[in-house]
N, C-alpha and C positions, 0 to 999 in steps of 0.2 A: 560806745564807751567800753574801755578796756582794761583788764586788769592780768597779768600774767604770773601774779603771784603762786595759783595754785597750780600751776602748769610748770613752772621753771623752778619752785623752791618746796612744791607741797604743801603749801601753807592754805588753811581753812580759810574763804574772802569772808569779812564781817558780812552781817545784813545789810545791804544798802540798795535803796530804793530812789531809782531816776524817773520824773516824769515829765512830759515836754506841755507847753499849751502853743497853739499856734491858730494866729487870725489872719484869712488873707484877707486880701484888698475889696473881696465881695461881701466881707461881714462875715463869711465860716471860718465856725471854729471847734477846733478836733482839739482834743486831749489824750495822751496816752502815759503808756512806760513806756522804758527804754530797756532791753536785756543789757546784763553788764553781766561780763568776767571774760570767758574768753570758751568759744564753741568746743566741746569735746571733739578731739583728732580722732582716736581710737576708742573701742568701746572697753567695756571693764573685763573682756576676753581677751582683749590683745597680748602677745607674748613679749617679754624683755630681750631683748640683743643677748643679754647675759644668759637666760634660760633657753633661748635658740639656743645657743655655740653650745651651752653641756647638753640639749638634747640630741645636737646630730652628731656627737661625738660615735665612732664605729659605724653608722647607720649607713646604709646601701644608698644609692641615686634612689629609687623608687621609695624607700622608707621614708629618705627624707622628704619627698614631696610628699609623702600621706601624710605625714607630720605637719609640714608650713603650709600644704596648698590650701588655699585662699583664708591664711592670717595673715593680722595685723601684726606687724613688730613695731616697738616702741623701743627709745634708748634717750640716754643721758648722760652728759658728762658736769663736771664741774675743774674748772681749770684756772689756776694763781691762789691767790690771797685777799684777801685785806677788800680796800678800792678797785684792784686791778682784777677782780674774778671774771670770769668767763663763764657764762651759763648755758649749754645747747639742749634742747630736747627735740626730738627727732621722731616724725610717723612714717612708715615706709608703709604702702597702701598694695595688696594685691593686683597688680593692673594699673594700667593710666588711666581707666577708665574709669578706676574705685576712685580715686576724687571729685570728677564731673558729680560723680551719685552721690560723694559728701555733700558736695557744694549744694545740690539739691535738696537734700535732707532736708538741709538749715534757711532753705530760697535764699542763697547766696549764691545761685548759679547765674544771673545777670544782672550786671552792670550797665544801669539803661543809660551810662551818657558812650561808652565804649563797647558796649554788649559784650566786653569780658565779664567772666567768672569772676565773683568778689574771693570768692575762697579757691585758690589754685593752689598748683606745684610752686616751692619756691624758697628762699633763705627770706625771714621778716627777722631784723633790726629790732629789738625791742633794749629799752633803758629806766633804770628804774621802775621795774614793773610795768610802762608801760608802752604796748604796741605803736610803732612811731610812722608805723606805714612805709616805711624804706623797704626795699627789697635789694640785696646785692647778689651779684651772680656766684655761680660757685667758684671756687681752686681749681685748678686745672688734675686733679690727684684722683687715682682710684684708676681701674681699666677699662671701667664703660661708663662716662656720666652720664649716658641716657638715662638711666636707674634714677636721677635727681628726678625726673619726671612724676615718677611716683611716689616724691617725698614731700613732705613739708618740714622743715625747720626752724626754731625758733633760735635767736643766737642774743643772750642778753651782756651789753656793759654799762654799767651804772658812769662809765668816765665820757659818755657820748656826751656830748656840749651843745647845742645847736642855734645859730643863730635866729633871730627872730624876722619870720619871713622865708627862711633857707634851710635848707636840710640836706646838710652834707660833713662827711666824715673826712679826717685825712688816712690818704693811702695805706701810711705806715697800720692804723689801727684796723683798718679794711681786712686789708691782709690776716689781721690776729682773729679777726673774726671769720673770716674764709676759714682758715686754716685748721681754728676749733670746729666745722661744721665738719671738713674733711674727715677729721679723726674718726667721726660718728659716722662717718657715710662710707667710707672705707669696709666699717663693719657691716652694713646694713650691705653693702655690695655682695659680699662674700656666701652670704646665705640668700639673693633677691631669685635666685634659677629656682629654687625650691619651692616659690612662695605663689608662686600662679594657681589660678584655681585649676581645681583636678580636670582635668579632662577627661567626658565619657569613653567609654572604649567602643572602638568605630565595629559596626556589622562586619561580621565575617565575609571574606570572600567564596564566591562561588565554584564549588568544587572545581581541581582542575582535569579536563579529561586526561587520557591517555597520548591521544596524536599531541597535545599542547603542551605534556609535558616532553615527550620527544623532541620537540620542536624548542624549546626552552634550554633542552640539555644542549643538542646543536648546537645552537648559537653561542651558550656559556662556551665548551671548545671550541668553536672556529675564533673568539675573542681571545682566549687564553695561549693558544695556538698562534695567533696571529700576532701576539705585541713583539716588540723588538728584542732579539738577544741580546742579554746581560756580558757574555763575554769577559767576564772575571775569570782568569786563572784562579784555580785552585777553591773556587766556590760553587757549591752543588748547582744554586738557585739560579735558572737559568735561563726567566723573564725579567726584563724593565720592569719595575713595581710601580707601574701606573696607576694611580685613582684608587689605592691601597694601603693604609697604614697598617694594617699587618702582616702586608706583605715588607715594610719597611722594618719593620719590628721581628720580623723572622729574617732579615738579610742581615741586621746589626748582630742580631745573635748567632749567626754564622761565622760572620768575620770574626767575632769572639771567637770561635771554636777553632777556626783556621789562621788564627794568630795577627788579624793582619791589626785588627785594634786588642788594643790590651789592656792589663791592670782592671778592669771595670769587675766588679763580683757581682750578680744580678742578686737580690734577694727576693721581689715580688713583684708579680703584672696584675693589672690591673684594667678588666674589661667594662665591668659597669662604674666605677671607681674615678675620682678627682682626674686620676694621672698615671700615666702607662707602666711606669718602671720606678724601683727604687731597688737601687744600688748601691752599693760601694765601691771608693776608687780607691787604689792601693798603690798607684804608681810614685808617691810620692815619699813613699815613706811611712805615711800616715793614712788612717782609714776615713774617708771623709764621706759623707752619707749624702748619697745625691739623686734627686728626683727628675726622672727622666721623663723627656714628652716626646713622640713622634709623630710625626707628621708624613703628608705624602710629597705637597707643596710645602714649603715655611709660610707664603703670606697666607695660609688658611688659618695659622695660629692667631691673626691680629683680630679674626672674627671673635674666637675664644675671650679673647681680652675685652675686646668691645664689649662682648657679651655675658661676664661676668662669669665664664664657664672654668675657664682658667686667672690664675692669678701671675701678676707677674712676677712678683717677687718668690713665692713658692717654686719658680723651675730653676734647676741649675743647668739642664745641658739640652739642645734643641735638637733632633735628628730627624732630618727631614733627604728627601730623595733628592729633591732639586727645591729652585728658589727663584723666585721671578723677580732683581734689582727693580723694577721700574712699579710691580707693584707696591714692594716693601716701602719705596720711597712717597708715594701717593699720600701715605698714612705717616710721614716725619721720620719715619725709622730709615737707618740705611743698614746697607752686608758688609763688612769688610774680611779682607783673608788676613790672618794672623801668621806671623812668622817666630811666634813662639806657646803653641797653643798651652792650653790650660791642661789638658786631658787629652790622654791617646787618641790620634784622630782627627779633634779638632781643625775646622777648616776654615773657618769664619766666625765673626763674632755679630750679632744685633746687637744695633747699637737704638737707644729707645731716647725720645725727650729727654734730659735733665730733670724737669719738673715730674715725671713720671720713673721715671731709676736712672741714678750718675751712674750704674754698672750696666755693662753688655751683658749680653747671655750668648754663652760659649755655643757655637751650632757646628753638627758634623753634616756637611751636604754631601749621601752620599758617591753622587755623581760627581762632583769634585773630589773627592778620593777616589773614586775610581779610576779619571783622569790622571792623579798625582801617582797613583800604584804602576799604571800602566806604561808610564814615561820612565819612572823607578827600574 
């Protein structure tokens, strides 16, 4: 027996007391209660969506994980009017594991005709306060739905109808409710890296000797030494920046220096931080403020995404050394070369799902410019 009222509206449930009697066919007979309203998701320490975002405002990668690691976040929206509202409230759990250990709290961790978990990951359908037992999948929105994993969601419309025997929605309404859970989950994405429990700090390593550090530097030279010349006129840097983004990131800022890309004004880098660069481009006239990522490969960025590390919509310009078509494609994205780029340099563009961004993301690969210079 369910009641969602104090979970989706706030609202105090009255007193109400369920109890069953039940005789089987051998003459036993049990009596009990029945629990009613609806299992607490989070505990009364859990933090707001709202109070995460002001508190990791300025905070370092390492604060902010001392901060979230191993909280609960909680959130809520309310969306329309009238008949037509939209209610979502959202747990995002430290861990996938933090749900199984819900589910157990409450011995809602099996289902003895399916030995699933009664209480999992998942969007529940609830109407008129109450829980209707539907589950719909998520929107396809956000840059890593794995993170749904650790969520639960509740998504209420009082306008759900259902027929008697059947329980099914139409699509059009499906969709308003994906779409409301999205908005919530977007946000819980954003801050999910932070939220892991802290991890111990591992035993020190064992002194290193003498001969093992000579031996260590060696081999750093004879690797450094040995990658392939760069062969740019006119630029100092004068290895392939293999398996190196800031070797990528000191060869862009070179070519700035030696005029070969232009207009870009660097303003800050950024080592422990969201995102490498923020700049300004002034080629156009106008100063437009643009946050820079680099990379060594481009398909390494897709990890980012997946992984909630990077956001997609936060990056304007992608600079990467090289780029592997065949990976990019794996994952729905393709490369395309632009023949009227956006910003100096520009070589290509990623192009992402529709349902994930209608806009490319402008990318300089520098080996195809270096290509385009050398033919030049």
């Amino acid at each position: 027996m369910g009641d969602t009222r104090q979970v989706l509206r706030g609202e105090v449930l009255p007193p109400i007391l369920i109890t069953y009697s039940w005789t089987s066919v051998d003459g036993e007979h049990v009596e009990g209660k029945v629990e009613f309203g609806y299992p607490p998701l989070a505990n009364p320490k859990a933090l707001t969506i709202e109070e995460v975002n002001s508190n990791l405002v300025g905070k370092s990668e390492s604060a902010s994980r001392k901060y979230l690691g191993g909280k609960v976040v909680v959130g809520s929206k309310v969306i329309g009017h009238g008949n037509d509202t939209l209610r979502v409230y959202g747990v995002m759990l430290p861990g996938n594991k933090a749900i199984d250990t819900l589910a157990e709290s409450y011995h809602l961790d099996m289902n003895q005709e399916d030995s699933n978990p009664l209480l999992h990951a998942g969007i529940f359908v609830v109407t008129k306060s109450m829980p209707t037992g539907i589950t719909i999948e998520p929107a396809a929105r956000g840059a890593y739905p794995a993170y749904y994993k650790r969520c639960i969601f509740l998504v209420e419309s009082d306008r759900i109808d259902f027929d008697l025997g059947r329980k099914s929605m139409h699509w059009q309404h499906k969709r308003r409710l994906q779409d409301a859970v999205a908005e919530l989950f977007i946000q819980f994405e954003r801050v999910a890296k932070y939220q892991g429990p802290m991890e111990s700090k591992p035993l020190p390593p064992s002194p290193e000797t003498s001969a093992e550090r000579k031996l260590r530097i060696k081999k750093m030279w004879e690797e450094a030494e040995g990658r392939h010349d760069l062969n740019w006129p006119g630029i100092a840097f004068h290895k392939v920046p293999t398996n190196q983004e800031a070797a990528v990131a000191a060869l862009f800022h070179e070519l700035l220096g030696a005029g070969v890309i232009a207009n870009f004004r660097p303003l800050a880098t950024g080592y422990a931080t969201q995102y490498d660069l923020l700049a300004h481009y002034v080629g156009g006239g106008d100063v437009l403020p643009l946050v820079i990522e680099f990379k060594d490969k481009l398909e390494s960025v897709l990890t980012d995404f997946r992984d909630g590390i990077k956001s997609i919509g936060d990056i304007d310009l992608l600079v990467c050394w090289d780029a592997n078509h065949a990976k990019v494609a794996e994952v729905g994205m393709s490369l395309t070369l632009v023949s009227q780029p956006p910003y100096d340099g520009v070589t290509h563009e990623l192009n992402l799902p529709l349902d994930i961004s209608p806009e490319p993301i402008p990318v300089i690969v520098l080996k195809s410019l270096a290509e385009r210079v050398s033919k030049d």
